[in-house]
N, C-alpha and C positions, 0 to 999 in steps of 0.2 A: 415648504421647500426644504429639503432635506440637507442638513449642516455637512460642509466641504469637511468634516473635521471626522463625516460615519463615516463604517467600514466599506470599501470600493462595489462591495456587494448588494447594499443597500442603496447606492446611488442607482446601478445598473436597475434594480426591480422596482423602483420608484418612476426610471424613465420607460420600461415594459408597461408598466401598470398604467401606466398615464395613459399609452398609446392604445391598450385596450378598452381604455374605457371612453376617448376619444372615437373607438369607433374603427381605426387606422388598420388594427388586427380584429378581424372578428373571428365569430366561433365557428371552428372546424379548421381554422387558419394552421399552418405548420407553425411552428414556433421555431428562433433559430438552435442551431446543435449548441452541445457545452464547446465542442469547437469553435466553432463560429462566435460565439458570443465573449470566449477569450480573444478572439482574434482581432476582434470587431474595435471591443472595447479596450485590448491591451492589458488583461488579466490572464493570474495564472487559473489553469484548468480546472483549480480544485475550487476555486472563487465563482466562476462559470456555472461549476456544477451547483453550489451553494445558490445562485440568483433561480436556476431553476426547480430546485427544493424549494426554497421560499417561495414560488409563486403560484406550486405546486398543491403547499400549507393555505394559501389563501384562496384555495379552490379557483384559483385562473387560470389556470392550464392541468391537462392532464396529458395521461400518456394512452394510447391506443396502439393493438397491435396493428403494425402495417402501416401504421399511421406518423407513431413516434409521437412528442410530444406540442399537442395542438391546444390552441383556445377553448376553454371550455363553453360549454354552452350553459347559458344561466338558464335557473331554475322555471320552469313554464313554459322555457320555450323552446319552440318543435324542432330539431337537431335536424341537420339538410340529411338525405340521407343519402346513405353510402352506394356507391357504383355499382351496380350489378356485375358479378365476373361471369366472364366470359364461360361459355360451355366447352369450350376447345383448350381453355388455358392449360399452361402445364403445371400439372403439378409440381409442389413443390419437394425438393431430393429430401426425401429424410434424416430428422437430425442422429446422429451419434453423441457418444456420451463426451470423447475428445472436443467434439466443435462444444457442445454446451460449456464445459470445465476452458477452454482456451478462451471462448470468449465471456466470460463470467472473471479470467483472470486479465482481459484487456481492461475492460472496466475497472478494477480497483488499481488497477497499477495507473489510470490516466487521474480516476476520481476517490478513490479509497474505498478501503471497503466496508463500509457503511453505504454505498451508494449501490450493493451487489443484493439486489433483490429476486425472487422471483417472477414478480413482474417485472421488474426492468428488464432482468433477462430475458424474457420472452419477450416483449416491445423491442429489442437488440436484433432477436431473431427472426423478429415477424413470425412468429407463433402464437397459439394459446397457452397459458400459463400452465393447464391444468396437462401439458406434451410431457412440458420438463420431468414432471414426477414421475415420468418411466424411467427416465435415469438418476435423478436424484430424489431420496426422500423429503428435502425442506432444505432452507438456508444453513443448518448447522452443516447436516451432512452436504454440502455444496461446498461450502469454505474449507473443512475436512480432505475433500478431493481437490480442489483447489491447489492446498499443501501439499499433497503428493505427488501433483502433475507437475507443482514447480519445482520439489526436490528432485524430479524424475530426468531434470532437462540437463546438467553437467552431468557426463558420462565420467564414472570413476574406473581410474587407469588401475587392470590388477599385468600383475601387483603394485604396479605403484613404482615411486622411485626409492631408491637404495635408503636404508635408515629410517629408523622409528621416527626420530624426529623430521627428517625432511615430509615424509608420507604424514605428518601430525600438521604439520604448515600445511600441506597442500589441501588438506581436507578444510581446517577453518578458513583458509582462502578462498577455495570453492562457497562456500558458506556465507560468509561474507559477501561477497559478488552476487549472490543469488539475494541478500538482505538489498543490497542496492539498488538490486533491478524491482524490486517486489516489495518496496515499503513496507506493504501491509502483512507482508509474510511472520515478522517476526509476532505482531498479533494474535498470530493463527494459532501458534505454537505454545503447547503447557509442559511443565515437566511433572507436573505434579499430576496429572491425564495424561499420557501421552499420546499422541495418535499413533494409532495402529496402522500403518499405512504401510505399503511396502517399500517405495522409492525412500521413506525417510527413513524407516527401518536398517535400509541397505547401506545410509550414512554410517550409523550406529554401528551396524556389523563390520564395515570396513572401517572404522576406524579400532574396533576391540582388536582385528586382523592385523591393523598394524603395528600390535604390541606384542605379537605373537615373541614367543625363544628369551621374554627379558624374565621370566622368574616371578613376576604379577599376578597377584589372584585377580579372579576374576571380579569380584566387587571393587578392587582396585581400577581396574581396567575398563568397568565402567562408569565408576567415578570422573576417573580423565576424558571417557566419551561425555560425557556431560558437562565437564567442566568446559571443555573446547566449547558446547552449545552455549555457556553460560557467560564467554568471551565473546561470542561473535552478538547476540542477542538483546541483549541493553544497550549498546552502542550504537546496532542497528535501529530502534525504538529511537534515542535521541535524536535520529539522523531525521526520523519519519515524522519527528514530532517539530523538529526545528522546520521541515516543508512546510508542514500543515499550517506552521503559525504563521509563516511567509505568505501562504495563499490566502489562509483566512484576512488576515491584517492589512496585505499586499504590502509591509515592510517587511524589506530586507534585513541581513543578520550587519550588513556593514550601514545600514540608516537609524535601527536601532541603536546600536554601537555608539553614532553620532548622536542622538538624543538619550543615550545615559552617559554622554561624556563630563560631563559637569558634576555629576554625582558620583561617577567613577574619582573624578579627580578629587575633589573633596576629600572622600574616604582614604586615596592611599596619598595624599598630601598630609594628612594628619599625621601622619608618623608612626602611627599605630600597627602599620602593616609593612614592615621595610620590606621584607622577603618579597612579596606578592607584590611589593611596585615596581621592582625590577624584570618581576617575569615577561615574556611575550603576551600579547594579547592575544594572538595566533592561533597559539599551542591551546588552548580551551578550547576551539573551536575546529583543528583540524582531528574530526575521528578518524580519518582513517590512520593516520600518526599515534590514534590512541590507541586503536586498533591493533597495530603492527607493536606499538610495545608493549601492550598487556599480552599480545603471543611471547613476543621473546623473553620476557621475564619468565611469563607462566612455564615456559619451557625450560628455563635455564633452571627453573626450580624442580622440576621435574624431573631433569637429568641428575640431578643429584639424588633425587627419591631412588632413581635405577641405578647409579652406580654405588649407591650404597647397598645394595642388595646383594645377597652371598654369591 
């Protein structure tokens, strides 16, 4: 019997397991979606997806195209077999490279991306796997375009509004917004490789653009393009990493809180720390507040680098 004290995810694939081996689900059976199975059970999506990896690992379900994720059939024994299609059916519209990349980036934005495979993708599409590879060449380049189609989606205003630094705000906000929606995005992203891509490229270019007339060399100037990335990026990471821990766990950041309160208090009751006992609690945990003032700082420092200039 599985201790009330594991992680929500292992209770869920413990009472799966049971019911398959019960007899309750057999093989060929659908199994439910990571939808459904959050819904069902009252977990978050990434928890869902976790119960169907694991049971996935334990060879009890797989995925088939058309089929999506059903009972496996144990070893030996003869699989029912598949429906014969019809001679009249319609074929199916053929994929483009958009639908493949959009829905390749539904998936990691519901389950992360670690869940953005090949095959899953094509089990998504009700295709064969071996379709995908006329548009992409493997999971690297997939995640690659991924990136691109998601920088591709706020449309950047030229020129933009009045003053270097306002058009300097607007671009890390944009930015921001797009880490939000797209957890996985900042992942994606290296500065040390960059991707060659053109939507994220066009970040880059408009933002050197908007430093045009102040007197900056250009290594200057993309220094502060990079700097803005190097603002919006780690912050968006903690944000992605405090979900995941959420889903994995299924504790929240304010249950947590309540279960290091005792240890919290300890520490800044000792007297050791006066500064840090007055602080808010808050202020640690609202990024986007961190967000908004690592810009204005960064800026305020910045406009001094420019109006120090001849």
């Amino acid at each position: 019997m599985p201790s009330s004290k594991e992680p929500p995810y292992r209770r869920i694939v413990a009472e799966i397991r049971a019911r398959i081996r019960a007899g309750d689900l057999r093989p060929g059976d659908r199994m439910p979606s990571v939808r459904q199975i959050a819904q069902r059970w009252g977990v978050a999506v990434a928890t869902a997806t976790r119960v169907t990896a694991t049971l996935r690992d334990e060879g009890l379900v797989e995925t088939k195209v058309g089929a999506g994720t059903v009972v496996s059939t144990p070893a030996g024994q003869k699989q029912p077999a598949a429906p014969r299609r019809r001679q009249d059916a319609i074929p199916k519209q053929a994929l483009d490279r958009k639908q493949v990349l959009r829905t390749a980036i539904a998936i990691a934005d519901v389950e992360g991306l670690d869940a953005v495979s090949m095959r899953r993708l094509a089990a998504e599409l009700d295709v064969g796997p071996m379709s995908l590879y006329r548009h992409v060449a493997g999971k690297h380049e997939l995640v690659t375009q991924m990136a691109d189609e998601a920088f591709g989606e706020p449309e950047l205003p030229v020129p933009g509004p009045d003053g270097w630094r306002a058009k300097l705000e607007l671009i890390a906000r944009l930015q921001w917004e797009l880490c939000r929606r797209h957890l996985w995005l900042p992942g994606a992203v290296s500065f040390v490789r960059p991707l060659l891509v053109p939507n994220m490229m066009a970040h880059t270019e408009w933002t050197l653009r908007a430093l045009d007339g102040l007197g900056l060399t250009m290594s200057t100037r993309m220094r502060e393009a990079l700097t803005l990335h190097t603002l919006v990026l780690p912050v968006a990471r903690s944000m992605a990493a405090e979900v995941e821990a959420e889903q994995e766990t299924g504790v929240t950041l304010g249950q947590w809180r309540l279960s290091q309160r005792k240890r919290t208090g300890e520490l800044l009751g000792s007297g050791r720390f006066p500064l840090l006992a007055t602080a808010q609690e808050d202020v640690v945990s609202d990024l986007d507040g961190l967000f908004e003032y690592s810009l204005a700082r960064h800026l305020d420092g910045f406009a001094a680098l420019v109006e120090d200039r001849p």
